[in-house]
C-alpha positions as CSV (number, residue, x, y, z in Angstrom):
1,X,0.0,0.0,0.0
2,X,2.0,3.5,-0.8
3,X,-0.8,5.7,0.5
4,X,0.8,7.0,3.5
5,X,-1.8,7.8,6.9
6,X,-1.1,10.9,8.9
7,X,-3.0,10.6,12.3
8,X,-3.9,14.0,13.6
9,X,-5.4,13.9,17.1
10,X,-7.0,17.0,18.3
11,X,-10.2,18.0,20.8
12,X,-11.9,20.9,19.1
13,X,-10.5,23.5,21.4
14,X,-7.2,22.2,21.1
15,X,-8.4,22.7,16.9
16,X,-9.4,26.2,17.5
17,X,-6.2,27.4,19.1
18,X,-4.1,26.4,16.7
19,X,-6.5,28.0,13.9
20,X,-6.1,31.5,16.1
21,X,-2.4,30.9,16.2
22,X,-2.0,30.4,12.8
23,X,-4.3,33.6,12.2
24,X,-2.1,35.6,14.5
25,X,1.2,34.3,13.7
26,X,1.2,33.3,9.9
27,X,2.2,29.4,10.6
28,X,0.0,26.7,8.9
29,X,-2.4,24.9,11.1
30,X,-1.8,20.4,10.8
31,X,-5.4,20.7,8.2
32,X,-3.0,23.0,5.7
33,X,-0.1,20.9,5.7
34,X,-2.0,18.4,5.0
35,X,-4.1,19.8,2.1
36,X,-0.4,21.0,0.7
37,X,1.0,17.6,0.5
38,X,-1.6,16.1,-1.1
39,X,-3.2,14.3,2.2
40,X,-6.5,15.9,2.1
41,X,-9.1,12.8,2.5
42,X,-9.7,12.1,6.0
43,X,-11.8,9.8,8.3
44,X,-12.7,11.2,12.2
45,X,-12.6,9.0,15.1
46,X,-14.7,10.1,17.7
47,X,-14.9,8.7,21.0
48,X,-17.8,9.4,21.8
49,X,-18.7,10.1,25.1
50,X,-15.5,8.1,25.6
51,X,-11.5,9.2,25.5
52,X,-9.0,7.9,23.9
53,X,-5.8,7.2,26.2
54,X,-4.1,10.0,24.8
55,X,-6.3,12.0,26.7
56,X,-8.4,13.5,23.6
57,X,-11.7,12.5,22.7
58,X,-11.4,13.0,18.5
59,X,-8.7,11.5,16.1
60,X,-7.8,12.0,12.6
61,X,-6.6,10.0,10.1
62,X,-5.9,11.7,6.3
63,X,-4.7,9.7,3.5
64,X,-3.5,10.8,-0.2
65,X,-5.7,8.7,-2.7
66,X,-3.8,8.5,-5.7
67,X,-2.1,5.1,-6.8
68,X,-5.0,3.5,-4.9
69,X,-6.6,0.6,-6.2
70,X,-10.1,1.2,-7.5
71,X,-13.4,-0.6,-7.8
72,X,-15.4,-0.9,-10.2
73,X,-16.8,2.7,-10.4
74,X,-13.1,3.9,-10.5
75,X,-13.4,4.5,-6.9
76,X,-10.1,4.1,-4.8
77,X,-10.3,2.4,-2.3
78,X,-9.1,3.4,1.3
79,X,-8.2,0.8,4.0
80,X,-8.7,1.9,7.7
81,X,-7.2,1.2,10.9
82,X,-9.0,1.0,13.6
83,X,-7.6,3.3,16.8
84,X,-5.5,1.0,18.5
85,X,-4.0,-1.3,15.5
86,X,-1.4,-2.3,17.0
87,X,0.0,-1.2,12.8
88,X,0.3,2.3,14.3
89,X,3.2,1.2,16.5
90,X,1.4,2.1,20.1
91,X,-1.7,0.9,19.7
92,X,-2.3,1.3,23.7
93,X,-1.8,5.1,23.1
94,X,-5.0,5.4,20.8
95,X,-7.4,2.5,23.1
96,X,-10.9,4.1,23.6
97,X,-12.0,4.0,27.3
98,X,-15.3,4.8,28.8
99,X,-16.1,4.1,32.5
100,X,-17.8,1.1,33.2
101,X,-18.4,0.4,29.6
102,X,-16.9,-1.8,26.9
103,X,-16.8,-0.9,23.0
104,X,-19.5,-2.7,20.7
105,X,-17.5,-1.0,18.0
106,X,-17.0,1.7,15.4
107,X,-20.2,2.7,13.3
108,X,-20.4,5.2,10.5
109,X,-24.3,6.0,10.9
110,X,-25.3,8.0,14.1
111,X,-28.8,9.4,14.2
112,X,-30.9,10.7,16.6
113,X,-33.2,8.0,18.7
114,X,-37.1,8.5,17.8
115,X,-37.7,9.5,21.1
116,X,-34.7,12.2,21.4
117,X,-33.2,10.3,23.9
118,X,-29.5,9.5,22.4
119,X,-28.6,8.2,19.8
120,X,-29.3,5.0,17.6
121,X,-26.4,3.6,15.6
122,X,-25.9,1.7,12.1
123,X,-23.3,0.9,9.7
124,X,-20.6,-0.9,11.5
125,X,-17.1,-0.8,10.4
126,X,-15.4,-3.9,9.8
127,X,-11.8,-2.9,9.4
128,X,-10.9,-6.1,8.1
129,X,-13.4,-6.2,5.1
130,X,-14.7,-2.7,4.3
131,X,-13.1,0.0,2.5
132,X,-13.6,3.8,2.4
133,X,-14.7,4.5,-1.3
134,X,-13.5,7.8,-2.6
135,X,-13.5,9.4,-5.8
136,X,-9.5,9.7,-6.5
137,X,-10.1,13.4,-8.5
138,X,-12.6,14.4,-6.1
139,X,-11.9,18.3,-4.5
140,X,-11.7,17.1,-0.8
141,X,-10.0,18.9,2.1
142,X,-8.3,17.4,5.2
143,X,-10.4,19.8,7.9
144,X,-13.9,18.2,6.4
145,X,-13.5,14.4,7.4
146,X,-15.1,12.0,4.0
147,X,-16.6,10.3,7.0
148,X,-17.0,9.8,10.9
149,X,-17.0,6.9,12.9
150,X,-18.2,6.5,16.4
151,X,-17.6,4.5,18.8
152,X,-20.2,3.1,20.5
153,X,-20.3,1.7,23.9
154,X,-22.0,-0.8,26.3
155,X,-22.6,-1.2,29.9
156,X,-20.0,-3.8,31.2
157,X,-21.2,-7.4,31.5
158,X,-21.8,-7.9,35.2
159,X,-22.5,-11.0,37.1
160,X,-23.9,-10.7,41.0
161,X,-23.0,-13.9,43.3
162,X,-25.4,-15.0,46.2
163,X,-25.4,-17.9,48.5
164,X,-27.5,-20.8,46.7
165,X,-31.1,-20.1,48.0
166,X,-30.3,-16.4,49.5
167,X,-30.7,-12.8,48.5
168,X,-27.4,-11.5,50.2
169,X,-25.7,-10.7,47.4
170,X,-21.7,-11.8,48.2
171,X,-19.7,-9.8,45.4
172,X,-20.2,-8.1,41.8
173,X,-17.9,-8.8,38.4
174,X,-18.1,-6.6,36.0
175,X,-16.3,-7.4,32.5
176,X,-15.9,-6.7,28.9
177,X,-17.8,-10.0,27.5
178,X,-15.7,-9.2,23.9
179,X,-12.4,-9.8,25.6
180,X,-13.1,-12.4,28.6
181,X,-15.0,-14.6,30.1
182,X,-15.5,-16.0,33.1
183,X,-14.7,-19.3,33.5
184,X,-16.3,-21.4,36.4
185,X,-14.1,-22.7,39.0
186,X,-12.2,-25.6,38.8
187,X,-9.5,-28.1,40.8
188,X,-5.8,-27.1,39.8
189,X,-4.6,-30.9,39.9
190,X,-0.4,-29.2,40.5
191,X,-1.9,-27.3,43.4
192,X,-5.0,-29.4,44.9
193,X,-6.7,-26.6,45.5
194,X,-9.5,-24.8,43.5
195,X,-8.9,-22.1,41.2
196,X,-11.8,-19.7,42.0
197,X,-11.4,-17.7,38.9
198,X,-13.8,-14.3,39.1
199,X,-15.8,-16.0,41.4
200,X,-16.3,-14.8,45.5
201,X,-14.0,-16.7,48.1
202,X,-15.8,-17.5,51.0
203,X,-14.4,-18.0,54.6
204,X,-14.1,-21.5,55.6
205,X,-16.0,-22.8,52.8
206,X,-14.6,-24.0,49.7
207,X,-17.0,-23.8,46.3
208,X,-18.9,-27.1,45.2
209,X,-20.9,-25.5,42.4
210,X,-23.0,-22.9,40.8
211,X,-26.7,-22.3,39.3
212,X,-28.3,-19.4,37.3
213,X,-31.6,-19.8,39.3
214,X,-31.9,-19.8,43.4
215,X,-33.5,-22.8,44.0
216,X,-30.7,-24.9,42.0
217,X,-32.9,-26.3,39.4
218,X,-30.4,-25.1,36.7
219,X,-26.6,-26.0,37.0
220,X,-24.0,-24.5,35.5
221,X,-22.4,-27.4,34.0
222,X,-20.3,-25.8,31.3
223,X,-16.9,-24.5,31.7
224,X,-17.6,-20.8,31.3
225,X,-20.7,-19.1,32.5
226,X,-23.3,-18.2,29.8
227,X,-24.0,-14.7,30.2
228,X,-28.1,-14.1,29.8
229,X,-26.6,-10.4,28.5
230,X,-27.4,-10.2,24.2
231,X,-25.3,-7.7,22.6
232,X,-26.8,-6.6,19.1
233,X,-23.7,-5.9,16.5
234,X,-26.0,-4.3,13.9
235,X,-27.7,-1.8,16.2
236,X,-25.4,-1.3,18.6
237,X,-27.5,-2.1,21.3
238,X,-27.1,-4.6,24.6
239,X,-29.8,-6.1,26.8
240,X,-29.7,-8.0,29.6
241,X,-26.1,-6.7,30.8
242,X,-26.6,-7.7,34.2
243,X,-27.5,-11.5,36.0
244,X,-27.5,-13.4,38.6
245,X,-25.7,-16.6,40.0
246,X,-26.1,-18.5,43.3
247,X,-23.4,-20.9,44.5
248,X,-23.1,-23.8,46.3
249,X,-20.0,-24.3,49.2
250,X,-18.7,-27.2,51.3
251,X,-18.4,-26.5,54.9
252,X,-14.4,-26.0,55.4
253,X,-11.2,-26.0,53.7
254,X,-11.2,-28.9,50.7
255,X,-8.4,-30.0,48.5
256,X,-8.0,-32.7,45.9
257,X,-4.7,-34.4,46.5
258,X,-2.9,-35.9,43.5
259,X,1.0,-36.0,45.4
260,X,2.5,-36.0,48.8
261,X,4.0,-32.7,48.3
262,X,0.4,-31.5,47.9
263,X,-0.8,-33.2,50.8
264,X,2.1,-31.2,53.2
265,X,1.7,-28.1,51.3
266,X,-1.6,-28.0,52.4
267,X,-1.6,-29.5,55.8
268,X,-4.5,-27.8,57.9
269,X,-6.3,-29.5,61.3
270,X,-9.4,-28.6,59.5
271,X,-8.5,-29.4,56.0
272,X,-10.9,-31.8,54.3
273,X,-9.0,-33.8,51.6
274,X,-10.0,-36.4,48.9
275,X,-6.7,-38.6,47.3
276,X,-6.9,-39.5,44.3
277,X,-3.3,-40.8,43.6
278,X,-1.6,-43.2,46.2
279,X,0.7,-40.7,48.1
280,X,4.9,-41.6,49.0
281,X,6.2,-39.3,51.6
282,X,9.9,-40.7,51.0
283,X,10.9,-37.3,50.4
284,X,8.6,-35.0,52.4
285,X,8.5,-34.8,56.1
286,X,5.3,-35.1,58.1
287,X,3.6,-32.0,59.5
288,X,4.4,-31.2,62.5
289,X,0.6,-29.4,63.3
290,X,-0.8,-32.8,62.3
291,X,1.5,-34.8,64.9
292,X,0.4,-32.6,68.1
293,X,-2.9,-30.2,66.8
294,X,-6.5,-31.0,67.1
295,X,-7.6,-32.8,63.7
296,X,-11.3,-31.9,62.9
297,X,-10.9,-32.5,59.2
298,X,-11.5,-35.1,57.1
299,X,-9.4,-37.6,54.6
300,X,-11.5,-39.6,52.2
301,X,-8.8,-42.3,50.7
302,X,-10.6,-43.7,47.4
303,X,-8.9,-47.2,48.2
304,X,-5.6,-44.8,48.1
305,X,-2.3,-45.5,50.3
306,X,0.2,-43.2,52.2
307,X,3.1,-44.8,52.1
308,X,6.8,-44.4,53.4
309,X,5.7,-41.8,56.5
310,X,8.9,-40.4,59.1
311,X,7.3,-39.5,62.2
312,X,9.6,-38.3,65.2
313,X,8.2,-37.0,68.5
314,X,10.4,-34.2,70.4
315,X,8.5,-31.4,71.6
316,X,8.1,-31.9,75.2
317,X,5.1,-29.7,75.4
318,X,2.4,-31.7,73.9
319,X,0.2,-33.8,75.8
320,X,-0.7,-35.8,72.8
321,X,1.6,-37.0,69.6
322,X,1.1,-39.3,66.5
323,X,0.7,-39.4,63.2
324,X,-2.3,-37.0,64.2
325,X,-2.3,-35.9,67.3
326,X,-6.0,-35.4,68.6
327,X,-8.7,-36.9,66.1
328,X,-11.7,-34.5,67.7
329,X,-15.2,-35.6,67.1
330,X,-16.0,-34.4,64.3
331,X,-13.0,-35.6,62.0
332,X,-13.4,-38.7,58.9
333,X,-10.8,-40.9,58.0
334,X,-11.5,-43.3,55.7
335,X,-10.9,-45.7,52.7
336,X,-7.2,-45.2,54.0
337,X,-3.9,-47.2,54.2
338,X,-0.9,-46.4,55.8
339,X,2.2,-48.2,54.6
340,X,5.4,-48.5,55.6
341,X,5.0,-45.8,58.7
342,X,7.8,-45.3,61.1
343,X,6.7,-43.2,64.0
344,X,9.9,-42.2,66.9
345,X,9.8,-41.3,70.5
346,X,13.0,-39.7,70.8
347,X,15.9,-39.8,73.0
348,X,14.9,-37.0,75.6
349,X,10.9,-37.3,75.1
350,X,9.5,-36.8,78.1
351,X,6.8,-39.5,78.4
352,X,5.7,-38.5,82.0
353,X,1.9,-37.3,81.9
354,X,1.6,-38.0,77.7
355,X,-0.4,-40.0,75.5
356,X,1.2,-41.2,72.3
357,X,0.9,-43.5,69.4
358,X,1.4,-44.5,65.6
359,X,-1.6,-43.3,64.7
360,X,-2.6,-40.8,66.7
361,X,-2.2,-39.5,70.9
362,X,-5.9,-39.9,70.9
363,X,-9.4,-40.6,68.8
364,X,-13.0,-39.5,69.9
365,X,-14.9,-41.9,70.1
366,X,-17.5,-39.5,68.1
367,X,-14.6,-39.5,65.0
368,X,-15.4,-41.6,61.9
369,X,-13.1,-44.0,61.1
370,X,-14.4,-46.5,58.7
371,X,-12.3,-48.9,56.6
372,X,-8.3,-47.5,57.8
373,X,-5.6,-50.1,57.8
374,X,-2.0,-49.7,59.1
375,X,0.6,-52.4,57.6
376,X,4.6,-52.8,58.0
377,X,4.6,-49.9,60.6
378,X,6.8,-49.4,63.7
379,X,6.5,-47.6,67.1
380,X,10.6,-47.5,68.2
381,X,10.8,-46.4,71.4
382,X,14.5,-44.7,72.0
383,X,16.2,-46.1,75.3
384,X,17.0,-42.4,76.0
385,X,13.4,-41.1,76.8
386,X,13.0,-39.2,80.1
387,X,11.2,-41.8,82.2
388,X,10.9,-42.5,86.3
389,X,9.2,-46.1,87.5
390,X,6.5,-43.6,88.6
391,X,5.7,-42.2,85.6
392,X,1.8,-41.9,84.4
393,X,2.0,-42.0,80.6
394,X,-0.5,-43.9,77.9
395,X,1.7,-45.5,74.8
396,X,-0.7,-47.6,72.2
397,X,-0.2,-49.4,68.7
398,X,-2.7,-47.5,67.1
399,X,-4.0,-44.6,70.0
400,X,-3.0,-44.2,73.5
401,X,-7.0,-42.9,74.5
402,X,-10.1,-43.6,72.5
403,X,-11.8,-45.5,70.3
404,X,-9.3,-47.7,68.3
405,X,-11.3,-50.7,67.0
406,X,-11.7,-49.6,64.2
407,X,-8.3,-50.3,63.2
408,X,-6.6,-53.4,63.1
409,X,-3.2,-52.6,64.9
410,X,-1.3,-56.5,63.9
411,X,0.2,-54.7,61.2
412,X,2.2,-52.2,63.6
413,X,5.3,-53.3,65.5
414,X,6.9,-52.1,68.8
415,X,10.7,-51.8,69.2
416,X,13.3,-50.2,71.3
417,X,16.0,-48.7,69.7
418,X,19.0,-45.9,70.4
419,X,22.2,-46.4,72.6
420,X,21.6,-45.6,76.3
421,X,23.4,-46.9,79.6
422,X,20.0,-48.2,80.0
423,X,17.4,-50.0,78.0
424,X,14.2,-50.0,77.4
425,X,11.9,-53.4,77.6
426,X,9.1,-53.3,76.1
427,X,5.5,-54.8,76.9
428,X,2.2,-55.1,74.2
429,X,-0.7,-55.9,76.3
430,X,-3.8,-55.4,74.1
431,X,-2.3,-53.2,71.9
432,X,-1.3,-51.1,74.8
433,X,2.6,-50.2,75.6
434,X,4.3,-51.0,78.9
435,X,7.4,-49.6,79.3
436,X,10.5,-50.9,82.1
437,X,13.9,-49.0,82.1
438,X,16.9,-51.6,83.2
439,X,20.6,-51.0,83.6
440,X,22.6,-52.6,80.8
């Protein structure tokens, strides 16, 4: 293309200053250079109750028409670039804003609405396809524009969340439905936790789904939400900008666990997790706020294993210690085994007044646990503990206190170990843990 384009932006105040100035002063004013050189057909941008980045609210393009190609009727024909082609080298510098609106687009026909309230719009501009027809020896002149396009603009898509079944609204989106939409949460598999997207967070809930209508009768069961709002490209015009969606929670902190390092990164006494990969902990060490805290969360197993866990009690402060270290009552574990578990009362553990064991210190007998299995696991109790034959402590397999029949502890094993000018000898009554200190 050798037509070259000259892009004059100006506000009309800005215009008449320069006209007075060149009045005054004898210099040209932009619309005579233009008409000079030949560049004296010219299209007007105009925002339109918008601005342009730049600050201004009109733009001017102006284009010298000979050596065009021509149509038909010996017109030549003009291609156009829209405002922020990124062809013009900054497109960003010539973007169109308008609070809270988005841009339908540019449209060359603007006449007054039959009720003389705005405008209604025709004629859009397809910069791809259409082409500015001029008559190449037509008298033309660069102040007088051949044509004006405007742009027009839309209220911003917005989407109001409530609570499924409720009228409190939780948050507003607003969003330019031409460049995004909203995508419906979803479960990041290299996180375990849900990717809420534009959607609301909630406090101690975690999102389970979402519905266009309030008693749940209508799911949203595609990807994206499907905005009721219908934008109208040949008039300009958009209804139904604004809707509603209600959404579903879970009660407390979920995550879907596909690794170990998942499980740990997410550790929480009130974390409700569902495995869906067997989990090996070879390489990750085991929370210590699972080992002494209060666990009122939940692990749902699928038939899943945790395998290869390294447990070492050492804080002399806590009452109770395992691989969890209170199960409260209203925690689930289930569908669960534990492999290959190696849980250690350390050399200078003070036993006196504590309750410890593989699995846990102790387990409410209100706590669900349905279908856990422990196999190849072993308590080792170091020689070096601090222990007096006086000493009131509670040492099971499974669970020093609580309900542990739910559990089959054969697979667990009890063993002294560590170097000590005494030892420990060691006594399984019932799955409980008697404990004798004797000189070597």
């Amino acid at each position: 293309m050798n037509n070259k384009i000259r892009t004059i932006l100006l506000i009309c105040l800005m215009l008449g200053t320069l006209m007075f100035v060149c009045g005054c002063s004898g210099a040209k004013d932009p619309y005579q250079i233009n008409d000079e050189e030949d560049f004296s057909i010219s299209v007007r941008f105009d925002a339109n109750g918008g601005t342009f980045t730049t600050n201004v609210t009109v733009m001017t393009d102006s284009f010298n028409a000979s050596g065009l190609p021509t149509n038909g009727a010996g017109e030549a024909q003009i291609p156009l670039l829209a405002p922020d082609d990124p062809q013009r080298g900054n497109g960003n510098a010539f973007s169109p804003v308008k609070n809270g609106c988005f841009l339908l687009g540019w449209y060359a026909q603007r006449d007054e609405a039959p009720d003389g309230e705005g405008y209604v719009y025709s004629k859009k501009w397809d910069f791809e396809k259409d082409r500015l027809a001029v008559d190449p020896d037509g008298d033309y002149s660069a102040s007088e524009p051949v044509m004006t396009l405007y742009a027009v603009w839309a209220p911003l898509f917005e989407i109001e969340f409530y609570d499924l079944g409720k009228d409190e609204l939780l948050d507003t989106y607003s969003y330019d439905p031409t460049l995004v939409e909203v995508a419906v949460p979803s479960w990041d598999t290299e996180e375990g936790t849900i990717d809420m997207e534009r959607f609301p967070k909630k406090i101690d809930h975690t999102f389970d789904g979402a519905y266009y209508d309030k008693e749940g009768t209508r799911p949203v069961d595609t990807d994206t939400v499907e905005h009721c709002g219908i934008i109208d490209e040949a008039t300009g015009t958009v209804t139904g900008h604004s809707m509603k969606l209600y959404v579903d929670w879970l009660e407390g902190e979920w995550y879907h666990i596909y690794s170990a390092e998942q499980f740990i990164d997410n550790a929480s006494l009130r974390g409700h997790y569902v495995i869906h990969e067997d989990l090996d902990f070879s390489d990750e060490i085991w929370p210590n706020s699972l080992m002494y805290g209060n666990f009122s969360g939940s692990i749902h197993g699928n038939g899943h294993t945790f395998s290869n866990i390294t447990a070492e009690q050492t804080n002399n402060s806590k009452s109770y210690a395992g691989l969890f270290g209170n199960i409260t009552e209203s925690a689930q574990i289930s569908d669960t085994t534990f492999q290959n578990v190696t849980f250690t009362i350390r050399k200078g553990t003070r036993v006196v007044g504590t309750n410890f064991g593989l699995f846990a210190g102790h387990i409410s007998d209100a706590a669900q646990i349905q279908n856990v299995k422990i196999i190849d696991s072993i308590l080792q109790i170091d020689s070096g503990i601090y222990y007096t034959d006086d000493s009131e402590y509670i040492i099971g397999l499974v669970c020093a206190m609580g309900d542990m029949t739910t559990i089959d502890d054969s697979g667990i094993s009890c063993i002294a170990v560590g170097e000590a000018p005494e030892k420990v000898l060691i006594t399984i009554t019932d799955g409980m843990v008697d404990l004798e200190i004797v000189s070597e």
